[in-house]
N, C-alpha and C positions, 0 to 999 in steps of 0.2 A: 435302350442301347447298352453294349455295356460298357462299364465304368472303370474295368480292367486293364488299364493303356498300360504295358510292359515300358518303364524307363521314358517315359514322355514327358519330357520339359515345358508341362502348361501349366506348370504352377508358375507362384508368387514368382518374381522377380527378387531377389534381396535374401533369399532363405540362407540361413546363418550355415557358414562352413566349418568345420571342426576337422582334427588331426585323421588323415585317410579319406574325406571325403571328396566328392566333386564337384569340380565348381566352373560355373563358365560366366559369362557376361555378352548380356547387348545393349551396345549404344545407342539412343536414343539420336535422332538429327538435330534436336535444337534442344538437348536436353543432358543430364550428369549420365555418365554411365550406371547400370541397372545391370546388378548380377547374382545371380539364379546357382544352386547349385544342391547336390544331397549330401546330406550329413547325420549323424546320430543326435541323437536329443540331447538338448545342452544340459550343462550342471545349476544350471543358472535357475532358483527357483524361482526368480522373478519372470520366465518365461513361461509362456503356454505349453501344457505335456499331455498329449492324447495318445494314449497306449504305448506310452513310451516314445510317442514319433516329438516333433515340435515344429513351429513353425514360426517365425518371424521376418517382417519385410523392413529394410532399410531404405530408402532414399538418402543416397554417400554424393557430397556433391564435388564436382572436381576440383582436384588441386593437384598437389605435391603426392598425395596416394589417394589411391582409392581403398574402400574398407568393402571385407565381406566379411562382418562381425561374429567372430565366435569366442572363446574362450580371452585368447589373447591374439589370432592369427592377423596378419596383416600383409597386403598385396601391393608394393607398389604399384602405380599407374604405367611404368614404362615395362612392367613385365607382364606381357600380354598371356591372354590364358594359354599353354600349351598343351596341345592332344597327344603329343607323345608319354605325357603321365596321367593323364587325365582321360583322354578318348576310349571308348571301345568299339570294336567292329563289328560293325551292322552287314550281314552277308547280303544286304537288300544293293546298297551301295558299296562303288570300287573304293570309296576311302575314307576315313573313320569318320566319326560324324557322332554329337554327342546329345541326340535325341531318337526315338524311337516313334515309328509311327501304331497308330490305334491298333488291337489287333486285328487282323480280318482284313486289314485296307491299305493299300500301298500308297506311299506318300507319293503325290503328284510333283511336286519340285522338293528335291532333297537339298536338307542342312548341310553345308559344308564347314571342317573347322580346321583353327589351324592358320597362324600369322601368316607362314610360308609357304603355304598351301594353296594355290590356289584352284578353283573350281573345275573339273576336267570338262574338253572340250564339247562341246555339243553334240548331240550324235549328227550324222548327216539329217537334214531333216527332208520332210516326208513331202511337204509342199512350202512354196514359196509363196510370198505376196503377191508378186504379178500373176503367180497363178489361180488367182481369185478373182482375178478380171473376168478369166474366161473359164468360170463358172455354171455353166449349164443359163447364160442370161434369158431371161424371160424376152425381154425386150430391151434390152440395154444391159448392156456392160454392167455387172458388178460397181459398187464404186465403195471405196472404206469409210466409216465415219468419220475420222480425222483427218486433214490434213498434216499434221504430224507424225502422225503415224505411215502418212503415207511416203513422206519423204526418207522414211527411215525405209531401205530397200534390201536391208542387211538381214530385218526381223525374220526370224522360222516362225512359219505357222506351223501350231503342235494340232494334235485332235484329241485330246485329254480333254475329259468330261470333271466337271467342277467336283472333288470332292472334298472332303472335312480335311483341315490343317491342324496349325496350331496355336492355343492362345498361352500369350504370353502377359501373365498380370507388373505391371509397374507402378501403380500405387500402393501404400501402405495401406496392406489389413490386417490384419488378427486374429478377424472371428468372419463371423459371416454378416454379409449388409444385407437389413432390408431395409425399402424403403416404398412407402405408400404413395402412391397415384391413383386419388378415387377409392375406386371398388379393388383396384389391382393392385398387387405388392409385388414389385419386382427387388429380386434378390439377387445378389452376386456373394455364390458357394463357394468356399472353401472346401474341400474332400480329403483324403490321405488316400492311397492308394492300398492296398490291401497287401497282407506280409506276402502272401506266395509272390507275386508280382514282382514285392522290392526286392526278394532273398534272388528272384532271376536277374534282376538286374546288378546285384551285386555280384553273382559269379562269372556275368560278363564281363563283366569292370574287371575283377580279379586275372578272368583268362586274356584280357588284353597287356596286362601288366606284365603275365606270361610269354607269352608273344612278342612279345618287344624284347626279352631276353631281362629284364627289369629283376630286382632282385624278389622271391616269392613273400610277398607282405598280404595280409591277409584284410580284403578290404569288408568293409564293417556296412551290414545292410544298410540305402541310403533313406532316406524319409523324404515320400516326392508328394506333396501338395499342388493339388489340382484346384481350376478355381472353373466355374461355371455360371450360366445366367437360367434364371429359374423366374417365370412370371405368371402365377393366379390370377384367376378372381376369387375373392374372399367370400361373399355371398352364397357360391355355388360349390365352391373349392375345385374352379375348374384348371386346368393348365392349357395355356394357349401359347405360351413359347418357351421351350428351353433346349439347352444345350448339355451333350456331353461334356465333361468333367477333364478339361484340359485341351477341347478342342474348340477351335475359333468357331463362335456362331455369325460373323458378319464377315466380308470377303467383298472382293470384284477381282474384275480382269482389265484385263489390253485385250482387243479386239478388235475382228474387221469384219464387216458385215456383206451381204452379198444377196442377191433375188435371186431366185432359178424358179427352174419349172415345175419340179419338185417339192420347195421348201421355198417359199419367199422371201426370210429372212433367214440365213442361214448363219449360223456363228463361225470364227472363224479363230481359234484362241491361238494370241502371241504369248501370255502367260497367266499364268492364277495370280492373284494377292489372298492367298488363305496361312499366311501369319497374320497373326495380330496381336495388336499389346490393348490393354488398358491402360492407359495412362493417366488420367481424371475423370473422375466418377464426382454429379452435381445432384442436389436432389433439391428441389424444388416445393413449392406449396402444389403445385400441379403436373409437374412433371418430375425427370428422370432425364440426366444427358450424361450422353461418357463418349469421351473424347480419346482416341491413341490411333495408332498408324496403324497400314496394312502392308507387308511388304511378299513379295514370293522365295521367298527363301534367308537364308541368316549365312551373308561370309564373312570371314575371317574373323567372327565374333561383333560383326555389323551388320544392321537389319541393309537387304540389296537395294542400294541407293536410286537405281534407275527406275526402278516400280515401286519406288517408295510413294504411298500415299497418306495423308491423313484422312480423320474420317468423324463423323460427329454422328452420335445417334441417339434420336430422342423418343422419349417414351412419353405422350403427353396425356391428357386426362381427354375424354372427346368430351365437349361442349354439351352434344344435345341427349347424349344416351350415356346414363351409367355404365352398363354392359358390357360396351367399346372402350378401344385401347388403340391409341392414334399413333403409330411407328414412322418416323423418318431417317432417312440414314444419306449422307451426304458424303461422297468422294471428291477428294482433290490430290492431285497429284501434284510433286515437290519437286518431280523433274519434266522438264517438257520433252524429251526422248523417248519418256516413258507414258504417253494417257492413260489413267485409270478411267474407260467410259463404259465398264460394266458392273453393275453393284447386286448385292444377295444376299439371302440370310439365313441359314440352315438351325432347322429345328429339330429334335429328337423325340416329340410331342407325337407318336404315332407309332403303329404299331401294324404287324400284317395282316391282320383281321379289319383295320380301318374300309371304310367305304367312303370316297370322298365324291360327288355329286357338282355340277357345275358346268362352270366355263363356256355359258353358253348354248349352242347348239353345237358346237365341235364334235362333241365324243361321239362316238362311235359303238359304247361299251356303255354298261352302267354305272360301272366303277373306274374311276381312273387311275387307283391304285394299281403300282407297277408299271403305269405308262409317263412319258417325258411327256410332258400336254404342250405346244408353242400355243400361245396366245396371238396370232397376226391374222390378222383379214385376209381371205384367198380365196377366190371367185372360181376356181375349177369347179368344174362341173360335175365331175365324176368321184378324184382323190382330194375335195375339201378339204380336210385337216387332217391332221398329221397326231400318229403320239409318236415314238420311236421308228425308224425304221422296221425296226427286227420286228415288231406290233404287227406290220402290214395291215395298218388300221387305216379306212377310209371316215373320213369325216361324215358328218351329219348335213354340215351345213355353214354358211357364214356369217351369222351370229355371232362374236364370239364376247367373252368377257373377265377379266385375270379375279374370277372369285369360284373359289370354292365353299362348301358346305357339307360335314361328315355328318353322319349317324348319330351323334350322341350331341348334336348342336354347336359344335365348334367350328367358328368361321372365318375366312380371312378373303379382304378384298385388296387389289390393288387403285389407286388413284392416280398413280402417273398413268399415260399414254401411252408410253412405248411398247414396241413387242416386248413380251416377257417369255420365261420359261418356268412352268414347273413342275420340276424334277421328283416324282413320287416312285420311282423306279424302288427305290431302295424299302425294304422292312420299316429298319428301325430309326429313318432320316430322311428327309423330304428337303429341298431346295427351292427359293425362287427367286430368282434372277431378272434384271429387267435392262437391257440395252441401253443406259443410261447412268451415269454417275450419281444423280439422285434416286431413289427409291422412297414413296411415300404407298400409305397404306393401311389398312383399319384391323384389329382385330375383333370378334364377335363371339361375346361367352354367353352363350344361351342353354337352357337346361333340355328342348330340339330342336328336331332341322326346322321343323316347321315355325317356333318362336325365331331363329335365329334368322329365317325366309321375312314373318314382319320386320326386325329390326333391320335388316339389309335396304327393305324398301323403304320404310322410315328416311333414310338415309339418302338413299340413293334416286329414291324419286318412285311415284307408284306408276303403272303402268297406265296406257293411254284406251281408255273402253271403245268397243264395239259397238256401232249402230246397232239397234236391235232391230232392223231388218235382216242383218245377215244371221239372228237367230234365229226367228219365230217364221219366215219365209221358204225355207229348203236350202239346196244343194246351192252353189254359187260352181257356174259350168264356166272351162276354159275354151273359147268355139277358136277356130281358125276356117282360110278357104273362101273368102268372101260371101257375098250377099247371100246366095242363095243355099249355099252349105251351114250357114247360121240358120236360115227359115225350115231348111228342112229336117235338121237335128230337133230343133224346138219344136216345132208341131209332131216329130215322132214321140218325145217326152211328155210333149200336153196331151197327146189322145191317151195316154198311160198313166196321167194322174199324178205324173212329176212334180212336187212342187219346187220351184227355183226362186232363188234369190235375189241373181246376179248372172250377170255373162261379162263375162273378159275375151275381149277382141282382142289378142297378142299381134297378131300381122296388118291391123289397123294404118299401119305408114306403105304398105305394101312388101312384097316379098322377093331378094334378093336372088338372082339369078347364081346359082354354083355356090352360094354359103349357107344353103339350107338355115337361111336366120330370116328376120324380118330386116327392111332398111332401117338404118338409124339416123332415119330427117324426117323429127316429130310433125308432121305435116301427112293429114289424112289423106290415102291412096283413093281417089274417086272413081277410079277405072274399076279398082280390084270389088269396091264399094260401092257401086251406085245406088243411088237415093238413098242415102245415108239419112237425113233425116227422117224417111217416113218408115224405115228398120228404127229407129230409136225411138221413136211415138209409140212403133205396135208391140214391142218388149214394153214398154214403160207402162200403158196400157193392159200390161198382163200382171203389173205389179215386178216387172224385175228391171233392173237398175243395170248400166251397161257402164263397162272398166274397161279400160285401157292400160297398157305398158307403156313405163319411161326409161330409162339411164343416161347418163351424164355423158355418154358417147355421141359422136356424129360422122356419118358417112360422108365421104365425100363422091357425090354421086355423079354419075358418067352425064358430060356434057347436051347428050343429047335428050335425056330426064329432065334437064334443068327448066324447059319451053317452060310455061305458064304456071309453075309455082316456085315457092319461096325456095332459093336455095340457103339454107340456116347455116352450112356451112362455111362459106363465103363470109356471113355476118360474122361469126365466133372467130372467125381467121384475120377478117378485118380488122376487127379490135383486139387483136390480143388477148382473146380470153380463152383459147386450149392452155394446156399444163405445156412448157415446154422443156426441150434440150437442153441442160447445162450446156454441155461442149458445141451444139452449133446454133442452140437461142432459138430454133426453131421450132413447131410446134411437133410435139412428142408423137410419133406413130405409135397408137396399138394397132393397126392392122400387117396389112402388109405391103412390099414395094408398089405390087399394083394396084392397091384397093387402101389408098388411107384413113385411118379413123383417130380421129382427132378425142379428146376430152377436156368436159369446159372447167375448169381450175375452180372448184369450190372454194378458194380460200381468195378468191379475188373478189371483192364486193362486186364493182362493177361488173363481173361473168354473173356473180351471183344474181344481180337485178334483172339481167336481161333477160336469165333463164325463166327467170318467176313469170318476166310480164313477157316475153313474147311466145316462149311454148307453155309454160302452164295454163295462165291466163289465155293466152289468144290461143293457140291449139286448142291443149287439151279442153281448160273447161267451154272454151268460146266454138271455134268449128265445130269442134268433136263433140261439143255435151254429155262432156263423162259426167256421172256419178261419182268413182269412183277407179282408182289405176293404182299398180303395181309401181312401185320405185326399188330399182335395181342399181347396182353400183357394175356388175358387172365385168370388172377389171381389177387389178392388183393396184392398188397409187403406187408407183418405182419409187423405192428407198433414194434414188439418185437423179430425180427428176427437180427442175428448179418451176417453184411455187409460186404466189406475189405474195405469198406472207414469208417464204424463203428466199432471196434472192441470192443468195450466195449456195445454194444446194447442201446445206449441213442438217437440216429440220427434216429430212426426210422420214426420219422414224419416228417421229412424232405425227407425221401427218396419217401415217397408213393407216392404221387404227381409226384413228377419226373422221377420215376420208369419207367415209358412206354413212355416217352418223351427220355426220354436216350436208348431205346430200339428203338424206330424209328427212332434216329440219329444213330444208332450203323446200324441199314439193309443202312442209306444213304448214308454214309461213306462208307460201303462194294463196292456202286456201283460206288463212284468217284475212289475210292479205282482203282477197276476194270477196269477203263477207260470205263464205258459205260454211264454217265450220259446225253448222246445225244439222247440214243433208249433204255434206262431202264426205269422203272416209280415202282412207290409201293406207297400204301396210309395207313392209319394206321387208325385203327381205337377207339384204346385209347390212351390219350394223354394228355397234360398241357398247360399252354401259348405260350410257344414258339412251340409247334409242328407242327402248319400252317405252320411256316415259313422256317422246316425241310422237309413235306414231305405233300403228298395232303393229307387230310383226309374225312371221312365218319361215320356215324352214323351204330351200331352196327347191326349187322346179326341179324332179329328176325322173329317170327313167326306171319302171315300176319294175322293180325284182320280188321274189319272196327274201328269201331265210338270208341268202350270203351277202354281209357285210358290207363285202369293201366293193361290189357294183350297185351301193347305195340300195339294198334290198328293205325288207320290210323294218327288219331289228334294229337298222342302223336309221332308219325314220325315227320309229321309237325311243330309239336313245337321246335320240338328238333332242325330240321334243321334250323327255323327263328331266333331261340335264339342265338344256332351258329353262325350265320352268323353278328349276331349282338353283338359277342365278339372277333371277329377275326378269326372265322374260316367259309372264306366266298364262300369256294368251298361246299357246304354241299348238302347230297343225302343220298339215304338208300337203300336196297336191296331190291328188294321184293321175299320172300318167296314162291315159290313154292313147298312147302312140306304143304299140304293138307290133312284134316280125311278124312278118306275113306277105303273102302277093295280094296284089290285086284279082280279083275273081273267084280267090279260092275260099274267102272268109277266114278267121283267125281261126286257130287251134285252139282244140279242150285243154290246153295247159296256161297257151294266154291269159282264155276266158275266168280260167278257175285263178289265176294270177291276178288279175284285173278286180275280179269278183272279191277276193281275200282281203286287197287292200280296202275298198271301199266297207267289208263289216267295220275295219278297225280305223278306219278316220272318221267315221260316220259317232263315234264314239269321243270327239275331240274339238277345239273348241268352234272349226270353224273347216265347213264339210266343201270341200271345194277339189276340182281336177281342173287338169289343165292340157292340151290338147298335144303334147309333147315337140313344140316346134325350138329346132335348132339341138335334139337330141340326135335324133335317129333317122338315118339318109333312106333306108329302106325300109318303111314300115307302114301299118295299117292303123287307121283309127279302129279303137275299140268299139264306137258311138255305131257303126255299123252293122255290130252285131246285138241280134233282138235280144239276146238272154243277157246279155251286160245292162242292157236299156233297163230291160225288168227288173236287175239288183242295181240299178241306181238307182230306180223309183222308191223301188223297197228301203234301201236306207236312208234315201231321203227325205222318206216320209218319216223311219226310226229318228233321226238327225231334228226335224221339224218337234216330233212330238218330244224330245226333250229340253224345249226351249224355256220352259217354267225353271226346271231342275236347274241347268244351266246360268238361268241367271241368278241362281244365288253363288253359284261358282263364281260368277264374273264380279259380284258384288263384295265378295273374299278376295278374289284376285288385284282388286282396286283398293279394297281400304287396308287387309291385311298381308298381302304382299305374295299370298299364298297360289301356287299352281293348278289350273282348271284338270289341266293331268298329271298324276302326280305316281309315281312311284310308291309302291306298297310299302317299303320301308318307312314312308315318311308316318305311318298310321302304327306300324309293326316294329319301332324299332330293336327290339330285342328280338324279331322272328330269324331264326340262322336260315331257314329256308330262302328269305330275302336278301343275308346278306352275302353267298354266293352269287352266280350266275346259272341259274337254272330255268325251268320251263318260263319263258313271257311273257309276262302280266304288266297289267298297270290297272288302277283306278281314275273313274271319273269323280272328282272329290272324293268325298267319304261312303258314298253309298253304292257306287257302280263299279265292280269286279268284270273284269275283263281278260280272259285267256287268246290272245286271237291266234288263229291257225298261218304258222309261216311255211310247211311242209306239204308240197302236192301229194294227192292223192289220199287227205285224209277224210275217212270218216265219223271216226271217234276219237276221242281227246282224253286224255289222262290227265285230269286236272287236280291243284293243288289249290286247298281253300285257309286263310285264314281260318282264326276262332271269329266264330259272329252268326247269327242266325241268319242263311242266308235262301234267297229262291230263288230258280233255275227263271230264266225270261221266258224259254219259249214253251217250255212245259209248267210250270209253274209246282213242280217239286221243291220241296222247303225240304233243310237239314240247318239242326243247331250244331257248330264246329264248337269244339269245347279248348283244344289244344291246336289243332289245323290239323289236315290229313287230306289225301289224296282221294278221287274219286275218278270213275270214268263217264263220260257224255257223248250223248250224242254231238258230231258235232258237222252234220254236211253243208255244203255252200249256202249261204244267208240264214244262217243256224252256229252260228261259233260259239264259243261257252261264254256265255254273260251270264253275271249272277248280281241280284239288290238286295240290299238292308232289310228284311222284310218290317222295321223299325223305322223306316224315311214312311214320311207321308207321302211324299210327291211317287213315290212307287206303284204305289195304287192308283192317283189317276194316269200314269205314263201307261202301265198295265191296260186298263181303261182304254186308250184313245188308241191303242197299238191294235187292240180286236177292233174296234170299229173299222180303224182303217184296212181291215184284214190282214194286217202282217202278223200276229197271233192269232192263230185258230182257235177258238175258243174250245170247242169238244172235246181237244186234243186235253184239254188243260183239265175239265168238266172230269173225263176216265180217271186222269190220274192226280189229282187232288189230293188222294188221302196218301200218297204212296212218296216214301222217302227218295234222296237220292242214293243210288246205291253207294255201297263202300267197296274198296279193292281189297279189302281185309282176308279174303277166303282167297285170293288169287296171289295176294303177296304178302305173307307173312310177317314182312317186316317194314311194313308199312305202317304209317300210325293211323288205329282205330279212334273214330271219332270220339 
C-alpha cells in the first residue's frame, strides 16, 4: 500500500507544537484531552530527531490548561482549536477540515472542524429504513438486527462500501513497540511521512492562510507521524496482519440487515466507525490487548458521540499450534442511539498478484481475488453464491466457510458464526467483516497452502471418511420414475458391464403434482413403489446399496392423500416443532398460500428427537431400508424468524450459518443413535465449518452445462470443488445431471450427449463418481439414461472411477490425517508456476500424480494442453515426455479421451495402466505403435511458446 498519506492526522496524539505550526485536539469520552498537531523539530536535544522531523507524545491531563508542549507554547483549555488559523481547504469537502484522506481513496465520512461550525446537513438520502422491510423478501419481511436501531426512524441508510479511515494514537510512544506473543511479534510503528508529502502539505496550510485574507506568514513544513500495526511470525518472517501507516486497521458499523432473493443477507449501512484511537496498549506473557474507541467521524474537535464505540483487541498466543495467532476484537457502544453490531479488520498484507483459495464450495472462480466473497448459506439453485454484483458470479454451491488460504501459505479462519464479508476487491487491502459486534478468529503462518490445509484441520476438525464401497464398487446412479424405471435402467447398465455402487431414489416419498419436486412427507410412496422390498433385495444382491433423500422440510399434503398413512405434518404442527413467525407465532411458510411447507426447528431439542426417532429411524432406516441418503437443508433459515433457542427473534444471524450444519449432525446422530455407523453412510450437501468433520459432503445437485459459469456449468463445478477442498472440505465431487432438453420420441441431441458425456470424463476423476436424475430442475426435459451412447461413457468411466480405487485411497488416507484435498488445484504442487497463478486453460489434479485438462468447449477434438515440469504419460496412448520448465503441447482429445496425464514415477500408475487394458477402456496396440514416440510440442507452430 502506500505509505504516502498527503497531510493525514494518524499519527501520535500529543506531537509537540512550535511557533507556525498546527495543531488540533480530540477528546477522549472518559478521558484528558489528546492533541495532535505538526510542527518543526524542536531545539530540545533531549528529544528524539529523525531527519530533522521529531516526535513526542504527551498525555496533559485536565485542569485549568491543557498543554500541547513545545518550546514554551501553552493553550488554555477554554480556547478551543480554531480553523480559521489553523484549517486548510480540502476541495474533497464544502468546509475546511484539518485531515486529509489516503491518496487514491475518498474518505467515506468526512472530519469536520471548528467550535462554530457545525457539520453540514445530510444529503437527502438515497433510502430510508422502512425501506428495507420491503426489500426484495424472500419469505418474510426483512427485519433489522436491533431493536434500537429500529426505533430510531430518522437513520439514512447510506450504500458506502467499508473503506480505510483513520487512526488516531493516544498513548504515549517514542519509538516503536514490539512486543512477543509465541512465534509472533506484533508491533505498533511509528513512520514520518516523507518530505514531498509534508512540503504539500505545508503549501496548503500557507494558501489557506491566504485565503482568509490572513497576513502572508510563511508556514514552516510540518513533521506528521504515522503509527501502524505490523504482526510476523518470526520463525518464517511471515506477515499475516498489517496496516497502512496512519490508517485504522480495526473498524464496525450501524447496520441493518435484510434477506431477499438475491442476496440473503444483505447489509444495509447507517454509518462506518473507521476512526480509531489507541488508547492502551497491554502486553502480556501470552498475549497482546489494546484498547481505544472507534468513532465515524471527529466534530468540533470531539470524536462523534452517537457511534462512539469502544473496543478491545486481543492478540493471544493459540494453545495448540505455534503457527497460529488467535485475534479477538469486541465492540461496545457508549450510546444506545447509536449500536455498533458490525465489527472488521483491514489488512494491507496482499498484493494483486495474490491468489486466495477457500470459502468453501462458494466461488465460482479460482481465485477470489478482486471479488466481495458473503459468507451466508443460500440454498438457490441455480445463483448459489454471490461475489459482487458487478462479478455476475454464480456460486458453486452451499457449502460454505469464512476461511481463506493464498499461495505462499497464509491463512486466516473465522470462528464466530455470523455471515461475514470478505472484501478482496481491492489490490493493496483486503477487508473482513462479520455482522456482529464480536469478531473472533485464527491466523495461520505456514511456509504452503498445503502445510497451512494440515494445520487448518488440526484445528478445525479432519474430515469424516468414506465407506469403501463407494470406492472400489463404481458409479453410485441417481434413478427416479418408480419401480420399473429403476429395474430397467439397471439391467440396461448390467448387460454393459457397469459397475455401480449405489442407487439414490430421490422421488421415494412420491411425486408432487405441478411442482415438478418430490413430496416432503418422509413416508415411502407404495403406489409409485411397489414391492419395495423385493427392489431392495435384488439391488442389494447385486452388491449395490440403495439411498434415499431428506430435508428438514414437510409438506402439508392435500386431505385426500392423508387415507392410510402417517400424516408427519400434523405431528410437527401438533407440537410445536416448525420454525415459527415472530409477528403472528405461527408456524413459518416456505411454500406457498396454497401449498404450505412447514420446517422442523433444528434448534428445538425436542423437534430434534422426533425427527431422529420417527423419520430417520422409523422411515428412513426402518420401512425404507436405506443404506445410505442425502441430507439437504434446502431453504435459507430467515434472519427474522423466531427459533426455541431464540425466543425473542434477535439470534437470527447466528443461526443461518449453522442451520444446515446442526441439520447434518442431527441425520449423524440418528445413525450412531441406531447402532449402524459401521454400514450407514449420508453426505450433506449444505453445511458450515465444522460439517466435514460430521459427515462427507458434496457440491449441490445441478443442471449439467459445459464452459459458462453462472448456469452452474462445468468450470463453476470445478471451482467449487478446488475451493472446498481448500478450506476443509477435502472429499469434494458433484453429480452430474442427466436431465437433458429434449422431446419425448426424438432422443437427445449430439450437443446433450457430447454435454452429458464431457461431464462424466471429469467427475469420474474425483473423489466420489455419482449422477443424479435431475428432479426438481428442469419442467421439460429428457433423461440422459435413454440414450445408448451415454450408457456406454458411463460404463466406460465407471469402470475408469472403479479402477482407481487403490490410488484413491491413499488420497482419502491424506485427506483424513493431513487435512489435505483428494482434488486439489495445481497451484497447491506449483506454487511459483505464473501459468497457475492467472486463470487460464482448466486443470486440476488428482493428488499428486494425476493431471487432468478436461474439455469444457463443444465440438472439440484436440486440446492444446499445458503441462507442468515432471515426467509425464499420456493415459490413453501412453506417450511419455520429461517437462523440464512446463510448456504447451497438443492432444488428441475426442469424447472419453480428454487429456489425462500420470507421474510416470507413481507406482499405482502402472497397475491403474494395467487394469484399464483389461477392462478394455485402453487399447493396448494403440499404445504397443506408439511407445517409442514422444508427445509432440507446439514449438514449430507457435514460436513463442515454451520449448520443453
Amino acid at each position: 500500500m502506500n505509505n504516502n498519506l498527503p497531510g493525514s492526522f494518524g499519527g501520535p496524539v500529543g506531537v509537540p507544537v512550535a511557533a507556525g505550526s498546527v495543531a488540533g485536539s480530540v477528546s477522549g469520552p472518559d478521558g484528558p484531552a489528546m492533541f495532535y498537531g505538526y510542527g518543526p523539530a524542536s531545539d530540545d536535544p533531549n528529544m528524539p530527531q529523525n531527519g530533522g522531523a521529531s516526535f513526542d507524545a504527551r498525555i496533559v491531563k485536565q485542569g485549568t490548561h491543557s498543554f500541547a508542549e513545545s518550546t514554551s507554547q501553552m493553550i488554555p483549555a477554554s480556547q478551543s482549536f480554531n480553523p480559521e488559523v489553523v484549517a486548510f481547504s480540502d476541495t474533497r469537502y464544502e468546509v475546511p477540515t484539518v485531515r486529509a484522506a489516503p491518496s487514491g481513496r475518498e474518505s467515506p465520512t468526512p472530519t469536520y472542524a471548528g467550535p462554530n461550525e457545525a457539520p453540514p446537513k445530510d444529503p437527502k438520502p438515497k433510502a430510508k429504513p422502512e425501506d428495507v422491510f420491503n426489500h426484495k423478501p424472500a419469505v418474510h419481511p426483512p427485519l433489522m438486527i436491533s431493536k434500537s436501531l429500529a426505533k430510531n426512524v430518522k437513520l439514512s441508510v447510506i450504500k458506502q462500501k467499508v473503506e480505510p479511515g483513520r487512526l488516531f494514537l493516544r498513548v504515549p510512544l517514542e519509538e516503536d513497540r514490539h512486543m512477543e506473543v509465541g512465534d509472533f511479534r506484533v508491533s505498533v510503528k511509528l513512520s514520518m511521512v516523507d518530505q514531498e508529502t509534508v512540503e504539500k502539505v505545508a503549501k496548503k496550510l500557507e494558501g489557506a492562510n491566504k485565503s482568509r485574507n490572513k497576513s502572508n506568514m510563511k508556514v514552516e513544513a510540518p513533521k506528521i507521524t504515522l503509527a501502524s500495526i505490523l504482526v510476523v511470525h518470526l520463525p518464517t518472517l511471515q506477515v499475516v496482519w498489517s496496516s497502512e501507516p496512519g490508517v485504522n486497521f480495526i473498524g464496525g458499523a450501524g447496520i441493518l440487515v435484510s434477506q431477499s432473493v438475491d442476496t440473503p443477507c444483505q447489509e444495509h449501512f447507517l454509518w462506518h466507525n473507521n476512526i480509531q484511537t489507541i488508547d492502551v496498549i497491554n502486553h502480556g506473557k501470552n498475549d497482546v490487548i489494546i484498547r481505544g474507541h472507534v468513532s465515524k467521524g471527529i466534530y468540533n474537535g470531539d470524536l462523534h458521540k452517537k457511534s462512539l464505540a469502544r473496543y478491545v483487541l486481543i492478540l493471544r498466543k493459540h494453545p495448540e499450534n505455534s503457527q497460529c495467532l488467535n485475534i479477538q476484537l469486541q465492540l461496545e457502544s457508549e450510546d444506545a442511539r447509536g449500536e455498533v453490531n458490525q465489527s472488521h479488520f483491514i489488512s494491507s498484507n496482499t498484493s494483486a498478484t495474490d491468489v486466495f483459495m477457500g470459502f468453501g464450495h462458494r466461488l465460482s472462480k479460482p481465485n477470489a481475488k478482486g471479488m466481495e466473497v458473503r459468507v451466508s448459506n443460500s440454498s438457490k439453485q441455480v445463483k448459489h453464491g454471490y461475489a459482487s454484483k458487478e462479478m455476475l458470479e454464480g456460486g458453486a454451491g452451499n457449502l460454505v466457510v469464512p476461511h481463506f488460504v493464498t499461495a505462499n501459505g497464509a491463512s486466516f479462519f473465522l470462528t464466530t458464526p455470523e455471515p461475514s464479508v470478505f472484501d478482496l476487491r481491492n489490490d493493496d487491502w483486503y477487508s473482513v467483516r462479520v455482522q456482529s459486534s464480536i469478531l473472533k478468529g485464527t491466523w495461520i503462518a505456514a511456509s504452503s497452502a498445503l502445510e497451512a490445509m494440515t494445520i487448518h484441520a488440526s484445528l478445525r476438525g479432519r474430515v469424516k471418511k468414506m465407506p469403501m464401497w463407494t470406492q472400489r464398487n463404481g458409479a453410485m446412479l441417481g434413478l427416479s420414475g418408480g419401480t420399473y424405471t429403476v429395474r430397467r435402467i439397471h439391467k440396461a447398465l448390467e448387460e454393459r458391464g457397469c459397475p455401480i455402487s449405489g442407487v439414490v431414489i430421490s422421488d421415494w416419498t412420491g411425486l408432487k403434482p405441478k411442482a415438478n419436486r418430490m413430496y416432503y412427507n418422509w413416508v415411502l410412496e407404495r403406489e409409485m413403489y411397489p414391492n419395495w422390498q423385493r427392489l431392495l433385495d435384488d439391488l442389494e444382491s447385486a452388491g449395490i446399496n440403495v439411498g434415499l433423500y431428506v430435508n428438514p422440510c414437510i409438506d402439508e399434503i392435500p386431505a385426500h392423500l392423508r387415507s392410510g398413512r402417517r400424516y408427519i405434518f400434523g405431528e410437527a404442527e401438533n407440537n410445536d416443532f416448525f420454525i415459527k413467525d415472530p409477528t403472528t407465532r405461527e408456524s413459518y411458510n416456505f411454500g406457498t398460500e396454497s401449498a404450505f411447507v412447514g420446517a422442523v426447528d433444528m434448534t428445538n431439542q425436542d423437534a430434534v428427537n422426533w425427527f431422529k426417532e420417527k423419520i430417520i429411524k422409523s422411515e428412513i432406516l426402518g420401512r425404507a431400508g436405506a443404506s445410505f441418503w442425502i441430507a439437504d437443508t434446502n431453504f435459507d433459515a430467515p434472519i427474522g424468524a423466531k427459533y426455541q433457542c431464540d425466543p425473542d427473534g434477535q439470534r437470527g444471524l447466528t443461526v443461518v450459518n449453522q442451520f444446515p450444519q446442526e441439520f447434518a449432525k442431527v441425520n449423524q446422530d440418528a445413525i450412531r443413535d441406531a447402532g449402524r455407523e459401521g454400514d450407514c453412510f449420508l453426505f450433506a450437501t449444505s453445511g458450515f465449518s465444522e460439517t466435514a468433520q460430521i459427515v462427507a459432503t458434496s457440491l449441490s445437485d445441478r443442471v449439467s452445462n459445459l464452459h459458462e459459469r453462472k448456469d452452474g456449468g462445468m468450470m463453476t463445478a470445478l471451482n467449487g470443488i478446488i475451493n472446498g477442498g481448500a478450506s476443509g472440505f477435502a472429499l469434494g465431487h458433484c453429480a452430474v445431471s442427466m436431465a437433458v432438453p429434449g422431446k419425448k420420441g426424438k432422443g437427445i441431441s449430439s450437443r446433450s450427449r457430447e454435454m452429458v458425456c464431457r461431464w462424466l470424463e471429469m467427475m469420474a476423476f474425483t473423489t466420489l463418481f455419482r449422477t443424479h436424475d435431475g428432479e426438481g430442475f428442469v419442467t421439460s426435459s429428457m433423461s440422459a439414461y435413454e440414450d445408448s451412447a451415454v450408457l456406454d461413457q458411463l460404463t466406460r468411466w465407471s469402470k475408469v472411477y472403479k479402477a482407481l480405487a487403490s490410488y484413491r485411497q491413499n488420497l482419502l488416507s491424506e485427506a483424513s490425517f493431513q487435512g489435505w484435498p483428494v482434488v486439489r488445484h495445481p497451484l497447491l504442487h506449483y506454487p511459483e508456476n505464473k501459468h497457475f497463478l492467472g486463470e487460464g486453460e482448466p486443470s486440476f489434479m488428482l493428488g499428486a500424480s494425476l493431471y487432468v485438462a478436461p474439455v469444457m468447449q463443444p465440438g472439440v477434438t484436440t486440446a492444446r494442453v499445458y503441462l507442468p515440469p515432471g515426467s509425464w504419460g499420456h493415459m490413453w496412448t501412453g506417450l511419455t515426455r520429461t517437462v523440464k520448465t512446463g510448456g504447451y503441447f497438443e492432444v488428441p482429445a475426442p469424447i472419453g479421451e480428454p487429456p489425462v496425464f500420470y507421474s510416470i514415477q507413481c507406482p499405482h500408475m502402472n497397475k491403474l495402466v494395467w487394469v484399464l487394458q483389461e477392462e478394455g477402456v485402453i487399447v493396448a496396440k494403440n499404445r504397443e505403435k506408439k511407445k517409442s514416440t514422444k508427445i509432440p510440442s507446439l514449438r514449430k507452430k507457435d514460436k513463442k511458446l515454451m520449448e520443453f
